[in-house]
C-alpha positions in Angstrom: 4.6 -0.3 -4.2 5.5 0.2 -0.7 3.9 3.6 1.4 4.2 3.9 5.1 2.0 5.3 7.3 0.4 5.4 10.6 0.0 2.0 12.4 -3.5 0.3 13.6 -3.1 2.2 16.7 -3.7 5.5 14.8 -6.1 4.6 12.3 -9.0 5.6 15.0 -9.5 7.7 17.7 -12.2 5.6 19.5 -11.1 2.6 21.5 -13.5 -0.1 23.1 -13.1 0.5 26.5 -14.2 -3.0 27.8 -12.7 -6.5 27.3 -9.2 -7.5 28.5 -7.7 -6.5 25.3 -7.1 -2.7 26.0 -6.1 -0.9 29.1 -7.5 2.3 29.3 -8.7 2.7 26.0 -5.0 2.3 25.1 -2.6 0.1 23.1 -0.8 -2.0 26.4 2.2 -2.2 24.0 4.0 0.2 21.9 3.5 -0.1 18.7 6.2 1.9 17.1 7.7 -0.7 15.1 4.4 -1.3 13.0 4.0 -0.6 9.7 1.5 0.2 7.4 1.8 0.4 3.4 0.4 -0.6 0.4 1.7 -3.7 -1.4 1.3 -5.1 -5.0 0.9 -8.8 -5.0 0.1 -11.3 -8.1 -1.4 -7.7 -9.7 -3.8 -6.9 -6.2 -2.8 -4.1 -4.0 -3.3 -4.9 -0.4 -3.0 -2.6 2.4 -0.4 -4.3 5.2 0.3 -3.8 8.4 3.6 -5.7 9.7 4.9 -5.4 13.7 8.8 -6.4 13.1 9.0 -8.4 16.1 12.7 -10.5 16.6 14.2 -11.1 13.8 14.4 -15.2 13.5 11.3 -15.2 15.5 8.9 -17.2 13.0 5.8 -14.9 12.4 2.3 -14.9 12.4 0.2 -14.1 9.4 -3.2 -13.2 10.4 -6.4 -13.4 8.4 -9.5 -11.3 9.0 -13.1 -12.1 9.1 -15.7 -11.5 6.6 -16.0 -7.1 5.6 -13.3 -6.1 8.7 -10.3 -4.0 8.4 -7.0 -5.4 10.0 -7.5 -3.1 12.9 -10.4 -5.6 14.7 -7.8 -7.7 16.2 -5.3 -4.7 17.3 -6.3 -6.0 21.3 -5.1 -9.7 20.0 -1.7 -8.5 18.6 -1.1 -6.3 21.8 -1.1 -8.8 24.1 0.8 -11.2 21.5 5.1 -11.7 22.6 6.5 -8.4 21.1 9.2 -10.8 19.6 7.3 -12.3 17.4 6.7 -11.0 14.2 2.8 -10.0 13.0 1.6 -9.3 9.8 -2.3 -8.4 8.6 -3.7 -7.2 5.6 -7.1 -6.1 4.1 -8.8 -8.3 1.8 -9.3 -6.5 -1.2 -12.3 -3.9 -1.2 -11.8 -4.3 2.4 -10.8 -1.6 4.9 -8.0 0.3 4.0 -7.0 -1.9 0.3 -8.5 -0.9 -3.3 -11.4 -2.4 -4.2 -11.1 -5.7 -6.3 -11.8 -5.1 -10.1 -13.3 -8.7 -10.7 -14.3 -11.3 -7.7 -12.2 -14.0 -6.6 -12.4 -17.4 -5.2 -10.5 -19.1 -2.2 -9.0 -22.0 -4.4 -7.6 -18.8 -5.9 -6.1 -16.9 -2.8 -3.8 -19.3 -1.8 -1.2 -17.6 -4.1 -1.9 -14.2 -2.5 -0.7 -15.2 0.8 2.5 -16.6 -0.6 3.2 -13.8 -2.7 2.9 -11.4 0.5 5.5 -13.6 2.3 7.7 -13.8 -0.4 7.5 -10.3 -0.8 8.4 -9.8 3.5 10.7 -11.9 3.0 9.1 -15.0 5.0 9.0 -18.4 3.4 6.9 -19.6 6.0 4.8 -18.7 9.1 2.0 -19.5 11.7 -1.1 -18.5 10.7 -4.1 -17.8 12.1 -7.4 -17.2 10.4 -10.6 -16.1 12.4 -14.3 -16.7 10.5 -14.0 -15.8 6.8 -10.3 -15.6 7.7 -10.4 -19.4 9.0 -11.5 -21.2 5.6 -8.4 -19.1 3.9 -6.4 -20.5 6.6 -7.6 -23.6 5.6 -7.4 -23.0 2.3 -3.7 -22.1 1.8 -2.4 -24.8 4.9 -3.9 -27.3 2.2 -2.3 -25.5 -1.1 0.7 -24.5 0.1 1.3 -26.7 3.3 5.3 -25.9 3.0 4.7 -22.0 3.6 2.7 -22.6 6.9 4.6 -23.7 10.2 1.2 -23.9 12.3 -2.3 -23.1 12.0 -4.5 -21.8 14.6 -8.3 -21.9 13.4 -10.9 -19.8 15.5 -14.5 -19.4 15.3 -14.6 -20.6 11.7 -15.9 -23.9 10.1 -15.7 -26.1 6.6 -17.8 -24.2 4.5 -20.6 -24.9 2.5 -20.9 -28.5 4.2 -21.1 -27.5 8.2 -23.2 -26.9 10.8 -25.0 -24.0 10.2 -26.3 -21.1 11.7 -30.4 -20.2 12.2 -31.5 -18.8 9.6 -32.1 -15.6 10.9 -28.7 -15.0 11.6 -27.7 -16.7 8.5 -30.1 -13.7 6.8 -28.3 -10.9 9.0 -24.9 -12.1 7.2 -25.9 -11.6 4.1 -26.0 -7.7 4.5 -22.7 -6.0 5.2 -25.3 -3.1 7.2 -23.5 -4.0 10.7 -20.2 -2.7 9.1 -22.3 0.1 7.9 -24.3 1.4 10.9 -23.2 1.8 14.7 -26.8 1.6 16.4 -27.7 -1.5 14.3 -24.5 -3.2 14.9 -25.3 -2.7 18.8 -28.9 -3.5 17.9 -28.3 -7.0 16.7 -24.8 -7.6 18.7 -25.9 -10.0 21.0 -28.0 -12.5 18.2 -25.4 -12.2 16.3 -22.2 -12.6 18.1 -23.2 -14.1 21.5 -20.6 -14.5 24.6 -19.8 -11.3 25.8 -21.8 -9.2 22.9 -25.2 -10.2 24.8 -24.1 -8.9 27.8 -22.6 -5.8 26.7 -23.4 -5.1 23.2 -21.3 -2.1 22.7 -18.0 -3.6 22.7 -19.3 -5.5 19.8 -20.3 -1.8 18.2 -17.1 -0.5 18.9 -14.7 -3.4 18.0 -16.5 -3.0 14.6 -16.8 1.2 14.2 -14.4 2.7 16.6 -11.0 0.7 15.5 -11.7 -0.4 11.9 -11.8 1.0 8.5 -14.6 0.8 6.2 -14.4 -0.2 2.5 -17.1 0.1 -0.4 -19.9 -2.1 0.3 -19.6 -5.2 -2.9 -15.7 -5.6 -1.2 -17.8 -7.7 1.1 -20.2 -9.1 -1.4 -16.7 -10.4 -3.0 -15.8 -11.6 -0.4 -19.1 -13.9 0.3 -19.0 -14.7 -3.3 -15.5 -16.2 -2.8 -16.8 -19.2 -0.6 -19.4 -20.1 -3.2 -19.4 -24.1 -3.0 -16.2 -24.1 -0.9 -15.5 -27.1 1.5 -12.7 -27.8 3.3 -14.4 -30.7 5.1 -13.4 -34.0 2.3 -9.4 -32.5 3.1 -9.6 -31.8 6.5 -7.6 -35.4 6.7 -5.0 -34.2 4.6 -4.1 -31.1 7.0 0.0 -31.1 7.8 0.5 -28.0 10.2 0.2 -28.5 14.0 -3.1 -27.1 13.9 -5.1 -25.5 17.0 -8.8 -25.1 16.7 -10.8 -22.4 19.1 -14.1 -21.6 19.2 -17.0 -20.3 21.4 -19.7 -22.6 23.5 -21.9 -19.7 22.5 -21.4 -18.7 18.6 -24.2 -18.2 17.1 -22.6 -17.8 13.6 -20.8 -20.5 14.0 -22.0 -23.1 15.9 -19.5 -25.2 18.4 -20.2 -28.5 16.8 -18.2 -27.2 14.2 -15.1 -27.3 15.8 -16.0 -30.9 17.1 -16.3 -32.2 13.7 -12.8 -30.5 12.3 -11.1 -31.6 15.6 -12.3 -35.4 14.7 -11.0 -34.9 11.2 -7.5 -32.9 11.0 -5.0 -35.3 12.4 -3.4 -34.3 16.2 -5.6 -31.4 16.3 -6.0 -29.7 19.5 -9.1 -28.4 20.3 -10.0 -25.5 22.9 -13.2 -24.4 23.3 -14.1 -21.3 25.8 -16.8 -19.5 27.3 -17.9 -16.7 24.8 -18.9 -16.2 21.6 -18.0 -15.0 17.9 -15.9 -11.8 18.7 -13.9 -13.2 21.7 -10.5 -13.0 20.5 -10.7 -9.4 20.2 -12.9 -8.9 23.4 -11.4 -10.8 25.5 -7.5 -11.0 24.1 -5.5 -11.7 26.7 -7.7 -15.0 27.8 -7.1 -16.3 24.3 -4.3 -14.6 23.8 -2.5 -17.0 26.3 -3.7 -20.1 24.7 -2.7 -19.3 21.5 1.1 -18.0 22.6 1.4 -21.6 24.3 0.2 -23.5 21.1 2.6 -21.4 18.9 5.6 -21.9 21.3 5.2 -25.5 21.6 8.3 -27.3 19.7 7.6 -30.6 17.4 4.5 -31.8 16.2 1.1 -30.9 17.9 
């Protein structure tokens, strides 16, 4: 099933006003050619959003961080070459998509994201997964390491077997309440998220409120449930893709040793690591932006 609608642009009337990623409180690109509909893949509907791009340009699948809507990284995709192709989707029970009827399991999702290609009409692309997001990347590069060109891992780690966070910020994660409520969100931005959060909390409130679309509140209990015992970190060897890791010196979710340890164990890896925190690649687009446009341009093996 297939309905159009308005694009991420239009889903809010708020815009974060700070962070490189928006000029003006505006889009810096037209997004007219972004679509938004409602797919049925392997018996889930998933709400879409797909920016056309070049045709022959290969695309980049995006994949969102733990109880976000597809909007969050509107600033990253605005700044991306309007040639290349860009599609996001909601996780089940997430944003804008119908809530899951059972829970699922990343082993599981790999399947989802070829389905959505195969239904686009891509049989492969770059993807990138942020957080949550990152250990699907992983997740389907290791399944299905035919349907992805290259990988692009930010902010994200392993799983169960990682550095961790303390464990009061392990504790916040556990509540989906900073999807939920504005003032909290700002509240507890800068423990939280770090980098540019701490210095200006409410472009963490607003890159979570303003932009983004909230779903019922177990879509993101689902979606913690689905990394129950998952580890990418005994496969990390077997990683194909050109892969590109990025993360923040000061991510207090995700701690940068993290990204050390993956860089030491997926072969050719390059690693980046910048000044800022969790929520950097929405805050500060056009800094990483760049780094990820050279990575996915690059021809031949990483």
């Amino acid at each position: 099933m297939t309905v159009d609608g308005p694009g991420p642009e239009q889903a809010g009337k708020g815009r974060p006003r700070a962070g490189r990623g928006w000029i003006g409180g505006r889009s810096r690109k037209v997004a007219a050619s972004q679509r938004m509909r409602i797919l049925s893949v392997g018996g889930r509907s998933l709400r879409v959003s797909v920016r056309e791009g070049t045709p022959g340009h290969p695309p980049l699948l995006l994949c969102n961080g733990i109880g976000v809507s597809l909007e969050l990284l509107q600033p990253f995709v605005d700044v991306l070459d309007p040639r290349r192709p860009v599609i996001r989707f909601d996780m089940p029970g997430v944003g804008g998509s119908p809530a899951a009827v059972l829970p699922y399991h990343l082993v599981t999702l790999p399947s989802l994201l070829a389905g959505l290609l195969d239904q686009l009409g891509y049989e492969q692309a770059d993807v990138l997964g942020i957080s949550w997001g990152g250990a699907l990347a992983q997740q389907f590069a290791l399944s299905r390491p035919d349907r992805v060109r290259r990988l692009v891992l930010v902010s994200t780690a392993p799983g169960v077997i990682m550095v961790p966070a303390s464990p009061s910020v392990l504790l916040r994660m556990l509540s989906p309440r900073r999807h939920r409520d504005p003032e909290y969100a700002a509240r507890v931005a800068g423990e939280l998220y770090g980098g540019s959060a701490r210095e200006n909390p409410i472009v963490a409130r607003d890159l979570l409120h303003a932009t983004t679309r909230l779903g019922p509140a177990w879509g993101y209990y689902y979606q913690l449930l689905a990394t129950a015992g998952w580890t990418s970190l005994p496969f990390l060897s077997r990683l194909r893709p050109p892969t590109l890791i990025l993360a923040g010196d000061d991510d207090p979710i995700i701690p940068v040793a993290n990204a050390r340890l993956m860089h030491r164990l997926i072969p050719g890896s390059d690693l980046h690591i910048y000044h800022g925190g969790h929520l950097e690649l929405a805050a500060e687009a056009e800094r990483l932006g760049a780094v990820v446009e050279t990575f996915l341009d690059q021809e031949g093996e990483s």
